[in-house]
LOKEDREN-949880 format. One record per atom (N, C-alpha, C): residue number from 1; residue in one letter; atom name; y, x, z. Coordinates in Angstrom, 1 decimal, padded with zeros to 4 digits. Each point is the difference from the previous one (the first is absolute). Example, Ala and Ser with C-alpha at 12.3 -4.5 7.8 and 13.67 -1.06 7.14 Angstrom:
1/A/N/-005.7/013.2/007.8
1/A/CA/001.2/-000.9/000.0
1/A/C/001.2/000.9/000.0
2/S/N/001.1/-000.4/-000.7
2/S/CA/001.1/000.9/000.0
2/S/C/001.1/-000.8/000.8
This chain:
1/X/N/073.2/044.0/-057.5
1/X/CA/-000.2/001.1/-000.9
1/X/C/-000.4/-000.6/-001.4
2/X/N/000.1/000.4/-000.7
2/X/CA/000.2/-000.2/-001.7
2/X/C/-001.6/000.9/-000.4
3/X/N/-000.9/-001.0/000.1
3/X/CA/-001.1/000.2/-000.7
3/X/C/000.1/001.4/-001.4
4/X/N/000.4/-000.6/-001.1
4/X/CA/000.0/000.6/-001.2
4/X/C/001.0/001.3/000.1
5/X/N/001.2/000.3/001.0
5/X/CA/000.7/000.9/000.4
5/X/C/-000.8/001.0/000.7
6/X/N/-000.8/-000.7/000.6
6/X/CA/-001.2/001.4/000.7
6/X/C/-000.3/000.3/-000.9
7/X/N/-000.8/-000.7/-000.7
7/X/CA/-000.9/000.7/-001.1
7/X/C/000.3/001.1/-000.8
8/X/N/000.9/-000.5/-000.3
8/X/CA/001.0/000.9/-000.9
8/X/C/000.4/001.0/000.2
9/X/N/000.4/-000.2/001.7
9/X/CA/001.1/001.5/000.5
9/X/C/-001.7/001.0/000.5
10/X/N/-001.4/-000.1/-000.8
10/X/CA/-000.6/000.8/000.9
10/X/C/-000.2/000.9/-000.7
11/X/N/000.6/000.2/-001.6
11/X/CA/-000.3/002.0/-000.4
11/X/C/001.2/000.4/000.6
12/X/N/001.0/-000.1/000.0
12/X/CA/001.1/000.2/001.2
12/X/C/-000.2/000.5/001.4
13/X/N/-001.4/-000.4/000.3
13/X/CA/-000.4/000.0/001.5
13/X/C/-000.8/001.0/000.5
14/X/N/-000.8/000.2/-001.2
14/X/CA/-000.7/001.1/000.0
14/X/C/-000.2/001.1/-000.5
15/X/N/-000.3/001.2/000.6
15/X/CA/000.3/001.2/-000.7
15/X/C/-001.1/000.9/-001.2
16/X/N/000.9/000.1/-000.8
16/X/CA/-001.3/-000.1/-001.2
16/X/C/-000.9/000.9/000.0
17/X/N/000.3/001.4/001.4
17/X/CA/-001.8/001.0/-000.2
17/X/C/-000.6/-001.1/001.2
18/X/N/000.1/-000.7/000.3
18/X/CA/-000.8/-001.1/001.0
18/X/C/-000.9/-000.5/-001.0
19/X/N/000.3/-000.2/-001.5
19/X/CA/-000.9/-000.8/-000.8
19/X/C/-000.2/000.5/-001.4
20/X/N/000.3/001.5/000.4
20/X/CA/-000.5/000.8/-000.9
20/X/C/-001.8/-000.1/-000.6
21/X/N/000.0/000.3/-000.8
21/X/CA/-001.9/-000.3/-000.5
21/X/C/-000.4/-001.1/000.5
22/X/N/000.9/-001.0/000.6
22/X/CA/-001.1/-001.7/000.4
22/X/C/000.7/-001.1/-001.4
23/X/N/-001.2/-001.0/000.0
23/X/CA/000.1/-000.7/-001.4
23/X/C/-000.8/-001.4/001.2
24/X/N/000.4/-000.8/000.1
24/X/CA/000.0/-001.6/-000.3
24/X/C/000.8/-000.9/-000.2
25/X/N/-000.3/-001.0/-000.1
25/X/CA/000.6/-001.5/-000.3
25/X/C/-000.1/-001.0/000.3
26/X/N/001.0/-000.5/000.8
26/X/CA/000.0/-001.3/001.0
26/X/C/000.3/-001.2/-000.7
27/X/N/000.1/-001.1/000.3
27/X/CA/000.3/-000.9/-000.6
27/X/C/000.6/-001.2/001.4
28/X/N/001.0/-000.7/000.0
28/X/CA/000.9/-000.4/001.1
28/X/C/-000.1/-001.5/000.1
29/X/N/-000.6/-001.1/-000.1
29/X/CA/000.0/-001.2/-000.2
29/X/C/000.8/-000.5/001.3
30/X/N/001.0/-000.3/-000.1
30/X/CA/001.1/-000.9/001.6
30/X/C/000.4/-001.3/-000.4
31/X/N/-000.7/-000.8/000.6
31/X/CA/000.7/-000.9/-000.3
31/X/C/001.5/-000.2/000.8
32/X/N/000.9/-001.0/-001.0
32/X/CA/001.2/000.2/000.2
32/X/C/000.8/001.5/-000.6
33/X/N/-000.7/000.5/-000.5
33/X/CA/000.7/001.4/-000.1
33/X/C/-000.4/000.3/-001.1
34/X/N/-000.9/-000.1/-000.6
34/X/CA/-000.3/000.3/-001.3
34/X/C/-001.6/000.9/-000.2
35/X/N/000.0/000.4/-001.1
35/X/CA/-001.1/001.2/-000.8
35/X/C/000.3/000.7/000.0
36/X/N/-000.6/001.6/000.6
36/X/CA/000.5/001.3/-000.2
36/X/C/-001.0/001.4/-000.4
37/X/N/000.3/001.1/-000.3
37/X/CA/-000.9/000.8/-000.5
37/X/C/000.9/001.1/000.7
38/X/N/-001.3/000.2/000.5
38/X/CA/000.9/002.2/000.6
38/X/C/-001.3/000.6/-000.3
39/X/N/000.3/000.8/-000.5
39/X/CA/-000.9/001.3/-001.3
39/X/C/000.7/001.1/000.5
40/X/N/-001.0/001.0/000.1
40/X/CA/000.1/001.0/000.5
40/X/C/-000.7/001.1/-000.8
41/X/N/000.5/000.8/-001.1
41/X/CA/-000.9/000.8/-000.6
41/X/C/000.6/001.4/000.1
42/X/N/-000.8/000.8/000.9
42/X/CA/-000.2/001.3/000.3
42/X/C/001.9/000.5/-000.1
43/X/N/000.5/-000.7/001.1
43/X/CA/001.3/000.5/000.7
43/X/C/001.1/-000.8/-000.8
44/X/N/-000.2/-000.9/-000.9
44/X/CA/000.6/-001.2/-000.8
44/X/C/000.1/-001.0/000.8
45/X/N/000.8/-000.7/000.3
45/X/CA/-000.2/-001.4/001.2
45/X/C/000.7/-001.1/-000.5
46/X/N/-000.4/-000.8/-000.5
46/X/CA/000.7/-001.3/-001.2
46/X/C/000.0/-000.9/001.0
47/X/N/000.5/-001.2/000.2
47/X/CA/000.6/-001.3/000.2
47/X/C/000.2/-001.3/-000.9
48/X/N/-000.6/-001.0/-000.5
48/X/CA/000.2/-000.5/-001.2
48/X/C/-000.2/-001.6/000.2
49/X/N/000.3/-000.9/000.2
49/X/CA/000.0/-001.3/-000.3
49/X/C/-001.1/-000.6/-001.0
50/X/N/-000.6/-001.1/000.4
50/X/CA/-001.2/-000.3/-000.4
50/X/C/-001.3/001.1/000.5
51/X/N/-001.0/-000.2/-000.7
51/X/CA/-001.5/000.5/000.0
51/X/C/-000.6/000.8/-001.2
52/X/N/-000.1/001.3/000.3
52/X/CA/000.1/000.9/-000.6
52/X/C/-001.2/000.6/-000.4
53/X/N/-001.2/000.0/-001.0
53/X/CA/-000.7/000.9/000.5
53/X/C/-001.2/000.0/001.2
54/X/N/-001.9/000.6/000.2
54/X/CA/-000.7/-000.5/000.5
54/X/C/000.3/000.4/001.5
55/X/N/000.0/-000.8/000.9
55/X/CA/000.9/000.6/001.0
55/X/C/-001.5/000.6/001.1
56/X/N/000.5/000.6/000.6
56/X/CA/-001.6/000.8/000.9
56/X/C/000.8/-000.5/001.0
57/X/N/000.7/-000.8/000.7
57/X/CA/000.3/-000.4/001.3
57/X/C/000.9/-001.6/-000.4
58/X/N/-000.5/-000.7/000.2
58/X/CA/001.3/-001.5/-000.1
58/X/C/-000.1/-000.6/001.4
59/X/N/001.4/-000.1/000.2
59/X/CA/000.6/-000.6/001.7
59/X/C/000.3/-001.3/-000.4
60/X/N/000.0/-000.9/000.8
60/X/CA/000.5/-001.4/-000.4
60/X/C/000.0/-000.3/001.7
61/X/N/001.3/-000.6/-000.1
61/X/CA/000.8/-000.6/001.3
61/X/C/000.9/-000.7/-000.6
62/X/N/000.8/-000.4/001.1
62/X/CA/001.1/-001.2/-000.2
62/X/C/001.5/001.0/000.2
63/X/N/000.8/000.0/-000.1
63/X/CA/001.5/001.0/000.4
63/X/C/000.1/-000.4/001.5
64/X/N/-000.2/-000.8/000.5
64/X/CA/000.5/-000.6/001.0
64/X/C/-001.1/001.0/001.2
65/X/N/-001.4/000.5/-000.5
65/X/CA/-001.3/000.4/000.8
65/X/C/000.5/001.6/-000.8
66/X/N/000.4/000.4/-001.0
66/X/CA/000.3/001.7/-000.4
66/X/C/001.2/000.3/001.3
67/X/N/001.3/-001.2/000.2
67/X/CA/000.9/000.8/000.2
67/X/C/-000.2/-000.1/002.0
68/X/N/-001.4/-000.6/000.3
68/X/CA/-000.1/-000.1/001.1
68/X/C/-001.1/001.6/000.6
69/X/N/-000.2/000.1/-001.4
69/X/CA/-001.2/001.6/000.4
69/X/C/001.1/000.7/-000.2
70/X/N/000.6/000.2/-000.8
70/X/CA/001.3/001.0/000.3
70/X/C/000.7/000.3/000.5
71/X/N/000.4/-001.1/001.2
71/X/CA/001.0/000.2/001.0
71/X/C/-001.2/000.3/001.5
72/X/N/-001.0/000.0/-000.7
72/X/CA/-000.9/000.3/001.1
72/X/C/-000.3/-001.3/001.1
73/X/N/000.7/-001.2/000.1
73/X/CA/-000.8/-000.7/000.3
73/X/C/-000.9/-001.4/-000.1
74/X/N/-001.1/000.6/-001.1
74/X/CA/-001.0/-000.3/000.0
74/X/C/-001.2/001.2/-000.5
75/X/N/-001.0/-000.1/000.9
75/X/CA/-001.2/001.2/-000.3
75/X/C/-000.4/-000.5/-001.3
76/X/N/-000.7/001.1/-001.3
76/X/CA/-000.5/000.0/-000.9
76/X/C/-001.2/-000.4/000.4
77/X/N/-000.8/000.5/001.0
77/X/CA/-001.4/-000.7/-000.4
77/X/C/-000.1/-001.5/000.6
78/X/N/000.6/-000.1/000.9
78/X/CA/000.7/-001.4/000.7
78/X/C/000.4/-001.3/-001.7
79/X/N/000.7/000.5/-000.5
79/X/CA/000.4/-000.6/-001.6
79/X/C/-001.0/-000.6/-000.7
80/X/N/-001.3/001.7/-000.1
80/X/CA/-001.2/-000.5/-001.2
80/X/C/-000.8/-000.4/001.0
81/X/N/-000.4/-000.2/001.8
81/X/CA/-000.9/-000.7/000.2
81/X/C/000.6/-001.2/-000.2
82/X/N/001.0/-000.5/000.1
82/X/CA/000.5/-001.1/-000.1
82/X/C/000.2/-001.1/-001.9
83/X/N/000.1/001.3/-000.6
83/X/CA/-000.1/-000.6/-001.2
83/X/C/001.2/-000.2/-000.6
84/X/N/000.9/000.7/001.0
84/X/CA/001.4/000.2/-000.8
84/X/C/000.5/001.3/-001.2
85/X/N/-001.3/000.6/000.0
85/X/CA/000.5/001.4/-000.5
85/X/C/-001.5/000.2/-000.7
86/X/N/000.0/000.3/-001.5
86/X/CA/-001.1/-000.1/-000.4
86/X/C/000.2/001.6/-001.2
87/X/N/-001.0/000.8/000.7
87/X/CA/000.3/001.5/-000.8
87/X/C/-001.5/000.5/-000.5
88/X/N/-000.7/-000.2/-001.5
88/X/CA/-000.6/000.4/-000.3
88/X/C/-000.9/001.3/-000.3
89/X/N/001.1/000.9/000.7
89/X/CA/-000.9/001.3/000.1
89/X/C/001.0/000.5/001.0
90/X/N/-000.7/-000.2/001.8
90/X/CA/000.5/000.5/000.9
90/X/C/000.3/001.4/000.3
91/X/N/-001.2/000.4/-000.7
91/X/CA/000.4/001.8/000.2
91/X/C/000.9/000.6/-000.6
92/X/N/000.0/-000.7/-001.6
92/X/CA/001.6/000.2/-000.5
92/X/C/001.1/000.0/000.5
93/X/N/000.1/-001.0/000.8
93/X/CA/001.2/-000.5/000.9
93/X/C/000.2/000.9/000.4
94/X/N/-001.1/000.7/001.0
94/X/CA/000.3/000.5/001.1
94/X/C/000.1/001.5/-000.2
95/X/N/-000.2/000.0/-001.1
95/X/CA/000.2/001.7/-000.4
95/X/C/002.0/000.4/-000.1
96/X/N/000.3/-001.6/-001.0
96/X/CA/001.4/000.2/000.0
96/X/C/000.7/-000.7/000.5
97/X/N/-000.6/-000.5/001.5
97/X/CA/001.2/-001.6/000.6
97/X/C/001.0/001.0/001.0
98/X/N/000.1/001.4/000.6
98/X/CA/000.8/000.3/000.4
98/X/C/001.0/000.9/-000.8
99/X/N/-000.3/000.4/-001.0
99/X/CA/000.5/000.5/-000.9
99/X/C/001.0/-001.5/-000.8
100/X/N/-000.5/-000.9/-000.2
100/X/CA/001.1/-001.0/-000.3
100/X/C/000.9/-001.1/001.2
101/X/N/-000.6/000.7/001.3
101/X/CA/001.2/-000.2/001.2
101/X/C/-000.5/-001.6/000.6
102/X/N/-001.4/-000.5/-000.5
102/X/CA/-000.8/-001.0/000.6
102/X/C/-000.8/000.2/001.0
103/X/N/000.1/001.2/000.6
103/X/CA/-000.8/000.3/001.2
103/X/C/001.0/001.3/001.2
C-alpha cells in the first residue's frame, strides 16, 4: 500500500456530516514516505504534503510499521509500547483513528 495514496484518498473516505463541526490537525512524520498534514476544519478535510501549521496530534512511524497497522497486522498499542509508533496526543488519535480506517 502506498503510504501518501492513503493519505490522500481519506476526504474521499469519509463522509462529510461525520466531521461536521470537528476542527483538528494532525501532522504525519513516515519515514520513507514523507511529511504530511490532514486538517480538518469543521467538515473541510485537507491533505497536504509537508507540515503544516500547530498540529494538536503528530504520528511518527516508519511506512513499513503504518502499512503494517493498516492491514491490521500489527496492534497499535503493541507499535507505541514498542516504540514503533510515536503519537503525541493519544486521545486525538483515538477520537479520529476509526474514522480514518486505522482502527
Amino acid at each position: 500500500m502506498d503510504i501518501k495514496s492513503f493519505l490522500f484518498s481519506l476526504p474521499e473516505k469519509v463522509a462529510p456530516e461525520a466531521v461536521e463541526g470537528l476542527s483538528t490537525l494532525f501532522h504525519f512524520d513516515i519515514a520513507d514516505a514523507g511529511l504530511f498534514t490532514v486538517k480538518l476544519d469543521n467538515g473541510k478535510f485537507e491533505v497536504s504534503e509537508g507540515l503544516a501549521g500547530d498540529p494538536v496530534c503528530k504520528v511518527t512511524t516508519s511506512a513499513d510499521v503504518l502499512e503494517k497497522l493498516l492491514s491490521k497486522d500489527l496492534n497499535p498499542m503493541m507499535a507505541m509500547m514498542t516504540g514503533k509508533l510515536k503519537i503525541s496526543n493519544v486521545g486525538e488519535m483515538l477520537k479520529y483513528a476509526k474514522m480514518f480506517g486505522l482502527m
